[in-house]
C-alpha positions in Angstrom: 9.2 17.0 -12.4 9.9 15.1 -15.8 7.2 16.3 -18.5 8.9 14.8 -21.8 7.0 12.6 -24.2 3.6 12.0 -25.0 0.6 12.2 -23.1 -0.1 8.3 -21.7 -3.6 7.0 -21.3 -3.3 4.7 -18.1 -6.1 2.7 -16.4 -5.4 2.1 -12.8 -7.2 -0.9 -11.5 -8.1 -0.8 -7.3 -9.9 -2.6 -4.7 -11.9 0.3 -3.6 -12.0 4.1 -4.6 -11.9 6.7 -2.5 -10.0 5.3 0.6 -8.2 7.4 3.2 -5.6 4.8 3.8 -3.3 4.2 0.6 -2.4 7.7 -0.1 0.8 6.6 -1.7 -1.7 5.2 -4.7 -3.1 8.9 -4.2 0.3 10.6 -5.2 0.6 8.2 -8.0 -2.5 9.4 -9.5 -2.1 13.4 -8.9 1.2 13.1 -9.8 0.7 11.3 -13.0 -1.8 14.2 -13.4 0.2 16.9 -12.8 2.7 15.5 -15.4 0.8 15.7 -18.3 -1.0 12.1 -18.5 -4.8 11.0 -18.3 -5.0 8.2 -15.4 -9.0 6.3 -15.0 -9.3 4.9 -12.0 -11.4 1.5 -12.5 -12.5 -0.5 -9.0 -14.8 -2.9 -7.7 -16.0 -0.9 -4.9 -17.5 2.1 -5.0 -16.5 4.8 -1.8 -18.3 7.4 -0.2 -16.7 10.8 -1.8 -17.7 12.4 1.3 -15.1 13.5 3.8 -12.2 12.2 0.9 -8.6 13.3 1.1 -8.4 16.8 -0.6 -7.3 15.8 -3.5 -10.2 13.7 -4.4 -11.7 16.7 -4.7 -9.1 19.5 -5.9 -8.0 17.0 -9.2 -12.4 15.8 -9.1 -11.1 12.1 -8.9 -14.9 11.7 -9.3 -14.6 12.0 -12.8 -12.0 10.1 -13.8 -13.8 6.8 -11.5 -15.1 4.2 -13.5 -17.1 1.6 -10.8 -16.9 -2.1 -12.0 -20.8 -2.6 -10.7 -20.9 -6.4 -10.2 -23.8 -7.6 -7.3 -22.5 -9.0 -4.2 -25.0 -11.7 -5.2 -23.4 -14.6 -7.8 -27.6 -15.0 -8.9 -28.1 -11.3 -9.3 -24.8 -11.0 -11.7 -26.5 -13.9 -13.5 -29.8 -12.4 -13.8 -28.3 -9.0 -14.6 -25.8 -9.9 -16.8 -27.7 -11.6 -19.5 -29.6 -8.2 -20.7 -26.1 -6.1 -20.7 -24.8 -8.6 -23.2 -27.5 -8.5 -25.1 -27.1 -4.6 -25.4 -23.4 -4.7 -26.0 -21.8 -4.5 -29.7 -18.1 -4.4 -30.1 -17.7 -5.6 -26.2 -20.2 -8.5 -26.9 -17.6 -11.6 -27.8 -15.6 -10.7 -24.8 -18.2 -10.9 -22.3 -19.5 -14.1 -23.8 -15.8 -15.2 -23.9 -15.4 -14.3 -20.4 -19.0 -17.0 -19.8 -16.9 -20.1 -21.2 -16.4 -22.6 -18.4 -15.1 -24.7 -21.2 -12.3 -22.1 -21.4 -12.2 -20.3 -17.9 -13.7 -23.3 -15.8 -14.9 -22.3 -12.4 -13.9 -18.6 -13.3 -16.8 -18.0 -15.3 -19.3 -19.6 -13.2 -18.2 -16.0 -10.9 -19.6 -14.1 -13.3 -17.2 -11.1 -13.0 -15.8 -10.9 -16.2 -18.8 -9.1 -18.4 -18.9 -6.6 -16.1 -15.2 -5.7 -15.7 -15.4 -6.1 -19.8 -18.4 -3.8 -20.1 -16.7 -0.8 -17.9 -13.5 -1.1 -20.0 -15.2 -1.6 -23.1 -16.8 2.0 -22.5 -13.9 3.6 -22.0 -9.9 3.5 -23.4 -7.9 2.8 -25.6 -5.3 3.1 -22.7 -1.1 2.5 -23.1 -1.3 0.6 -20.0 -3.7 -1.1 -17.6 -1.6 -1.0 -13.8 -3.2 -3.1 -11.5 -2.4 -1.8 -7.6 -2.5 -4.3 -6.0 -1.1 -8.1 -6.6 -4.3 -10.1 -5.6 -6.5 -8.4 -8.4 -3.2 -9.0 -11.2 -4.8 -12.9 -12.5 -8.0 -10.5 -12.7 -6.3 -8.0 -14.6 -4.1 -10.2 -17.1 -7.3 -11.8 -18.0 -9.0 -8.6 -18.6 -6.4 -8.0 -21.0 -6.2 -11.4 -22.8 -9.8 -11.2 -23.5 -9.3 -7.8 -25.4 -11.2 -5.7 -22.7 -8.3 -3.5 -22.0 -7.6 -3.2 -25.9 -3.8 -3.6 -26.4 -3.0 -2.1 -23.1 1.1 -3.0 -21.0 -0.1 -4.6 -17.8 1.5 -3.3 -15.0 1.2 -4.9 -11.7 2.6 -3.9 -7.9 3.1 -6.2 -5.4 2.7 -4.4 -2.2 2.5 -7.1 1.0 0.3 -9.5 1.7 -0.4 -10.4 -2.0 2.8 -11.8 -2.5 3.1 -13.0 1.3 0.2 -15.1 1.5 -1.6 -15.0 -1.7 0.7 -15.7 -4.3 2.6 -19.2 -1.9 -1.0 -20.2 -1.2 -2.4 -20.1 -4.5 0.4 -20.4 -7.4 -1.4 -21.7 -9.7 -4.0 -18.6 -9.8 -0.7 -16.4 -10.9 0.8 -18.6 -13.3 -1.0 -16.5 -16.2 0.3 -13.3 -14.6 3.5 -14.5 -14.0 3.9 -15.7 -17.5 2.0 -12.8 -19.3 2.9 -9.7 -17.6 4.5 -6.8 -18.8 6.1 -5.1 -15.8 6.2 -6.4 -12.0 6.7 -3.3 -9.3 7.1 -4.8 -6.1 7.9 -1.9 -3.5 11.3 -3.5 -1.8 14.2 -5.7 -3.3 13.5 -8.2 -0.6 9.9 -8.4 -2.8 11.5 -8.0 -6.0 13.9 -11.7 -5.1 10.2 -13.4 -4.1 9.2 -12.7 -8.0 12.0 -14.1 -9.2 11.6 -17.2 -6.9 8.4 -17.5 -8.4 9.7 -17.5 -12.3 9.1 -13.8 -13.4 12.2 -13.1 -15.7 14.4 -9.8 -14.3 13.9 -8.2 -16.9 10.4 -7.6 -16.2 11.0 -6.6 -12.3 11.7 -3.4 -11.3 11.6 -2.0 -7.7 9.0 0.7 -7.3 8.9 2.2 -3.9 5.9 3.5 -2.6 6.5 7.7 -1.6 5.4 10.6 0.4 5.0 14.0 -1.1 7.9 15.8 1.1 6.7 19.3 0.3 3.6 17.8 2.9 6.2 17.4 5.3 8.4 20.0 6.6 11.6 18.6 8.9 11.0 20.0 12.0 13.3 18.0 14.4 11.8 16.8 17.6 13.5 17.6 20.8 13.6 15.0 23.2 11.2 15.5 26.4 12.8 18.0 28.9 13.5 16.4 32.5 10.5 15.7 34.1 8.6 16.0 31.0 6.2 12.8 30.0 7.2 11.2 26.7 4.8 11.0 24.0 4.6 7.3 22.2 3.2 7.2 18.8 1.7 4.1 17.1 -0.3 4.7 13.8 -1.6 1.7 12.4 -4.6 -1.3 11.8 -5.0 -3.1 15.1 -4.1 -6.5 13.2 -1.5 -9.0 14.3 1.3 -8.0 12.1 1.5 -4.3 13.2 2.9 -5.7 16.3 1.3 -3.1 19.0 1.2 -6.5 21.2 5.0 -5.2 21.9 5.0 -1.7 22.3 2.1 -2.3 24.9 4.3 -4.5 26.6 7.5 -2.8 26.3 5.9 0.6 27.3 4.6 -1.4 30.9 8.7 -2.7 31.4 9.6 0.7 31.2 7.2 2.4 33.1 7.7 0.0 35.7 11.3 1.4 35.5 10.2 4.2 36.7 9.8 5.9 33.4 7.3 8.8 32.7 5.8 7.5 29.3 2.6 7.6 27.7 1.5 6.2 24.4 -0.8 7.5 22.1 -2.6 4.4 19.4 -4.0 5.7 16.0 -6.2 3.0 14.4 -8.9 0.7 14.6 -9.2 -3.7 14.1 -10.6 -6.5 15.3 -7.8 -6.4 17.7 -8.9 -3.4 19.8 -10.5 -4.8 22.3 -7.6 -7.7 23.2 -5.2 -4.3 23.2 -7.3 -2.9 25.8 -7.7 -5.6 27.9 -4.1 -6.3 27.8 -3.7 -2.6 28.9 -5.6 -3.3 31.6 -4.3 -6.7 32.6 -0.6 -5.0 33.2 -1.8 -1.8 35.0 -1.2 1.1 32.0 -4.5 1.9 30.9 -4.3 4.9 32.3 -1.0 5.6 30.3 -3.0 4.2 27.0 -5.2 6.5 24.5 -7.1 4.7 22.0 -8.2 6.7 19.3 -9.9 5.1 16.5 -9.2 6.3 13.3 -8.1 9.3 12.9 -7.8 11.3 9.4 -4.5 11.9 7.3 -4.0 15.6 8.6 -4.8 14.5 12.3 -2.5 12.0 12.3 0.1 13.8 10.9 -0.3 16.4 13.9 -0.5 13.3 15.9 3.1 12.8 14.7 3.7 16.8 15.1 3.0 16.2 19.2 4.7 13.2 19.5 8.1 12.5 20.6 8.8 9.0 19.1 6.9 6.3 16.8 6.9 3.1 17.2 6.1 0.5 14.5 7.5 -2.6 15.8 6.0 -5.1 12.4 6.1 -8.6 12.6 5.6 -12.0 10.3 1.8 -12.6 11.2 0.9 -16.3 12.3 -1.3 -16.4 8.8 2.4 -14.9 6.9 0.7 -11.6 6.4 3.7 -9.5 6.4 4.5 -5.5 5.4 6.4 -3.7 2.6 7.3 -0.5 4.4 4.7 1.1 6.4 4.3 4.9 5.3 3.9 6.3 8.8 7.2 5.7 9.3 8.4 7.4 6.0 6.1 10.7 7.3 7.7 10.4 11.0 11.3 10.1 9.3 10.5 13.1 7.0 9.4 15.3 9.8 12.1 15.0 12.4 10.3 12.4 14.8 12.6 9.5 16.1 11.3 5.8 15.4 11.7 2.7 16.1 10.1 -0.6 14.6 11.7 -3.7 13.7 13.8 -6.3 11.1 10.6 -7.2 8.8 10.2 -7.5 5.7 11.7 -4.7 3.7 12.0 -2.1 6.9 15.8 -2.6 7.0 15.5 -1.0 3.4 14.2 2.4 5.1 16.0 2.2 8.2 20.0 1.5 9.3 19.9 0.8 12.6 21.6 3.0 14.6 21.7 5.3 11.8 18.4 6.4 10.8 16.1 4.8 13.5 16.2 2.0 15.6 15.1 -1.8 14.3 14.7 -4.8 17.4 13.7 -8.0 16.3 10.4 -9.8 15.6 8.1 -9.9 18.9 10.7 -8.9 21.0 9.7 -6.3 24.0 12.4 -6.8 25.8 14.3 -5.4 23.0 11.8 -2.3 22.2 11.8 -1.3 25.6 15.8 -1.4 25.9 16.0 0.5 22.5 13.1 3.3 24.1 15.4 3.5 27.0 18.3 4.2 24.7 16.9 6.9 23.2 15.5 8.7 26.1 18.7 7.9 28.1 20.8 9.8 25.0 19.4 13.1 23.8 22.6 13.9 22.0 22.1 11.2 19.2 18.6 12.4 18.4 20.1 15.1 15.7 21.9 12.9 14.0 19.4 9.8 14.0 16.6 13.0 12.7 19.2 14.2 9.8 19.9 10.9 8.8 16.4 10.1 8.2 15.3 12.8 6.6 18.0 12.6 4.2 17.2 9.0 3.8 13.4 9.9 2.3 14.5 12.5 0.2 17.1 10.1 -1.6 14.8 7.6 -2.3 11.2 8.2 -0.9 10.0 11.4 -2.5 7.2 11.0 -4.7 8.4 13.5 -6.9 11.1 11.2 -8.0 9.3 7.8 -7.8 6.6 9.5 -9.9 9.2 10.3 -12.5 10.3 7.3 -12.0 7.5 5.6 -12.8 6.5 7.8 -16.4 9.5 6.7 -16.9 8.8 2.8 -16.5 6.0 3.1 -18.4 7.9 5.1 -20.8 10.3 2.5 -21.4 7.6 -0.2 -21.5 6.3 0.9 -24.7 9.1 1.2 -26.4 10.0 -2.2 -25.8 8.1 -4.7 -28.3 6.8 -7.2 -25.8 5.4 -10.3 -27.3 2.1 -11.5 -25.4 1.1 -15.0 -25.0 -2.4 -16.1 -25.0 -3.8 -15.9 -21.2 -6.7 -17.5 -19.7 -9.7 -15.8 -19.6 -11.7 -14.1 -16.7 
C-alpha cells in the first residue's frame, strides 16, 4: 500500500449510494481511505443504509454521503428551488447560472443544476471531482465549469454501457466532456481505443481496471465432481439480455440430454426471470434449475465456494448494451473455481482461452456446452486452468495495486498544469 504525498480531497460522484452491487466502487473508496485521503461521496439517490455491505458501516460511509436531493417532480424542483437560491451567498451566481436557457438551453429547463450546485457548494474544496460512471460525466464537467466543484481535476470512468450505448447515441451530449476533461479511466483497452475514436487525446486515457480485494478471497482450488457426483453450475448475474443465461440454459439441456448429471444454480434477479423459467420449463430442466433471486455479497461468494464451475457466457445486447469485465468472474478466478464465458467486450483481457478459463463465442450454446463437456471430460487440466487464473488476478486485478494505482493517477494529475476550457453549463 503506497501512502506518499499529501492527503487528497476527492468527491466521488454516483448514481445511487449505498448499493450492494458495484463493490469495486466500494474498494475504491475504503481503499482511498485506508491510504491516507478524504473521499465524499456525492449521489442523486439516496439508499437504504440498512442491510449495507460491511464496510458501509465499519468506515461509517454514512458520513462522508452528501445526497444531491432534487424532486422526482420537474414542478417540485421549480417550486423548491426558487427559496434555496434565495438563501444561498457565495453558491448564488452558480445556481442562477446553472437557470440560463439562454446559456444551457433545454438543460436548465431540468432544473438539476442548483441543487447539485447547492450540495457542492456546502462542502469542498476538493483536488478532484471522479465521476463513476460515464453517463453522469456531461453532468459532472458542467458542475465544474460553473465553479460548483471549485477548481477540482475531473476524473471520469467509463465502465460499459455508458460508452456502449450512451456515448454513440448521444455524441453531442459528451462533446463538453470529451473536450474538457482531465482524465478518462475506462476499465479495458478495448474501452480505452472507443475514447480515442471519439476524439479524447491519449494523453488523457489511462486504463483503470476495476479490482477485487484478494485478501477476501483465498485460492482454494476446486476439485472436479467425483464419478457419479452431480456438477454444480454457477451463474451470478442481472437476468438482462446481455448476461447471456439464454445460453447456459440451453447448453446445460444439450448436455444433460447427453446423459450428463448437471445442475445449475442462477444468482440474480430482472425483468427476464420469468422468460428463463419458462424456457426451463419449455426444454424439460426445471427440475435441474434453482432460481434464487438476489442473493447478498457473502452468499454468493459461498455460492461460488459450493460450486464447481461458473458460467458467464456475455453477449452484445440487441440495444448494444455490452460488459467491461464482470467481477464474478474475477472472484471465481481468484478462488480456484473453473469458468467459462465468452469473446465480449474486454473478457478476452481477463481470460486466455485455454489458459485461464474457457471463452465460446457470442450466443453460441453449442459451443458452451462442448466447452462444459471439455472440462468435465478432463479433470487433469483443472490445476493448471485454477493456477493460471489466480495468478492472472493477482497480476493485474488486485485492488491493492489498482488502488495505488489510482493515488497515483490522481497524483500525477495535479502535477500536470492542465489548461481548462470554458464548458457548457448544467
Amino acid at each position: 500500500m503506497t501512502t506518499d504525498g499529501p492527503p487528497l480531497r476527492i468527491a466521488f460522484l454516483l448514481p445511487a449510494f449505498p448499493e450492494l452491487s458495484n463493490t469495486f466502487i466500494l474498494e475504491q473508496i475504503t481503499g482511498l481511505i485506508d491510504r491516507g485521503h478524504s473521499v465524499d461521496l456525492f449521489a442523486l439517490k439516496a439508499r437504504s443504509f440498512a442491510n449495507v455491505h460491511p464496510d458501509v458501516v465499519r468506515y461509517d460511509l454514512k458520513s462522508r454521503f452528501r445526497h444531491v436531493p432534487a424532486p422526482t417532480a420537474r414542478w417540485r424542483r421549480w417550486v423548491s428551488v426558487l427559496p434555496m437560491v434565495l438563501k444561498a451567498r457565495g453558491a448564488r451566481l452558480a445556481m442562477l447560472d446553472a437557470l440560463n436557457p439562454v446559456r444551457h438551453g433545454h438543460r436548465a429547463l431540468r432544473v438539476l443544476g442548483p441543487y447539485a450546485v447547492d450540495a457542492f457548494s456546502r462542502s469542498g474544496p476538493y483536488d478532484l471531482l471522479h465521476c463513476q460512471f460515464g453517463y453522469y460525466g456531461p453532468f459532472a464537467e458542467r458542475l465544474v465549469s460553473l465553479g460548483a466543484a471549485r477548481g477540482a481535476k475531473l476524473v471520469t470512468s467509463f465502465r460499459g454501457v455508458d460508452l456502449a450505448i450512451d456515448v454513440p447515441a448521444r455524441p453531442g451530449r459528451y462533446r463538453a466532456l470529451f473536450r474538457n476533461g482531465d482524465l478518462f479511466l475506462p476499465v479495458t483497452r478495448d474501452f480505452r481505443e472507443r475514447l480515442l475514436l471519439h476524439g479524447v487525446s491519449a494523453d488523457r486515457v489511462r486504463v483503470h481496471r476495476s479490482g477485487i480485494n484478494l485478501s477476501r478471497f483465498r485460492f482454494a482450488p476446486r476439485p472436479p465432481p467425483a464419478p457419479g457426483e452431480t456438477a454444480r453450475l454457477l451463474f451470478v448475474g442481472r437476468l438482462m439480455e446481455k448476461k447471456g443465461l439464454a445460453y447456459v440454459i440451453e447448453a446445460l439441456a444439450l448436455i444433460v440430454a447427453q446423459g450428463r448429471r448437471c445442475s445449475l444454480t442462477v444468482i440474480g434477479d430482472g425483468a427476464l426471470m420469468p422468460r428463463m423459467q419458462a424456457q426451463c420449463e419449455a426444454l424439460g430442466i426445471s427440475d435441474r434449475v434453482s432460481f434464487l433471486g438476489t442473493r447478498t455479497h457473502d452468499e454468493i461468494a459461498q455460492a461460488i465456494r459450493d460450486a464447481h464451475i461458473l458460467l458467464a457466457p456475455s453477449v452484445r445486447a440487441h440495444s448494444g448494451d455490452e460488459e467491461g469485465i464482470p467481477n464474478v468472474l474475477k472472484e471465481a478466478m481468484a478462488v480456484g473455481l473453473p469458468v467459462i464465458s465468452t469473446r465480449h467486450s474486454g473478457i478476452p483481457e481477463l481470460i486466455e482461452h485455454g489458459v485461464s478459463g474457457l471463452l465460446a463465442p457470442e450466443r453460441d450454446a453449442q459451443a458452451l456446452a462442448a466447452l462444459l463437456e471439455r472440462l468435465l471430460e478432463h479433470p487433469e487440466q483443472w490445476p493448471v486452468l485454477q493456477q493460471a487464473a489466480r495468478r492472472k488476478i493477482e497480476e493485474e486485478y488486485d485492488s491493492e495495486r489498482l488502488n495505488d494505482d489510482l493515488v497515483a493517477a490522481y497524483t500525477g494529475l495535479l502535477e500536470t498544469s492542465t489548461d481548462r476550457s470554458t464548458g457548457t453549463g448544467l
